[in-house]
C-alpha positions in Angstrom: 116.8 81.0 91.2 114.8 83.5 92.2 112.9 84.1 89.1 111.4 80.5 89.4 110.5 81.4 93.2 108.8 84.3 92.3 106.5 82.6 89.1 105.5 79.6 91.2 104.7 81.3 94.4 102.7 84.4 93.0 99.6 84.0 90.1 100.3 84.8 87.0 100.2 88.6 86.1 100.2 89.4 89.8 104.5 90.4 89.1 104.0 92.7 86.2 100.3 94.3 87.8 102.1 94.6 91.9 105.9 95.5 90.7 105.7 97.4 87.5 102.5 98.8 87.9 104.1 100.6 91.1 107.2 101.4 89.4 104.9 102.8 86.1 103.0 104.8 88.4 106.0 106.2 90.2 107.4 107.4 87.0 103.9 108.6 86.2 103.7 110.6 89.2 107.3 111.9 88.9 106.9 113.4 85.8 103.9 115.1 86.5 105.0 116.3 89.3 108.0 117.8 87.8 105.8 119.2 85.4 104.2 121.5 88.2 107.3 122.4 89.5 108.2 124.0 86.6 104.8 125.7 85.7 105.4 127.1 89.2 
């Protein structure tokens, strides 16, 4: 599966810190951005 491919092939904590620490960020950065666009 790839859930086992992914744990054994990356350190631990590398997953949540690369892939939801993007996606967290993105979100981050949307909403702030969407902020402005509506101060503006």
């Amino acid at each position: 599966p790839k859930n086992n491919f992914l744990n054994d092939n990356l350190p631990k904590g590398h997953l949540t810190k690369g892939l939801f620490g993007t996606f967290y960020r993105n979100i981050i950065f949307i909403k702030y951005y969407i902020d402005i666009c509506d101060k503006i």
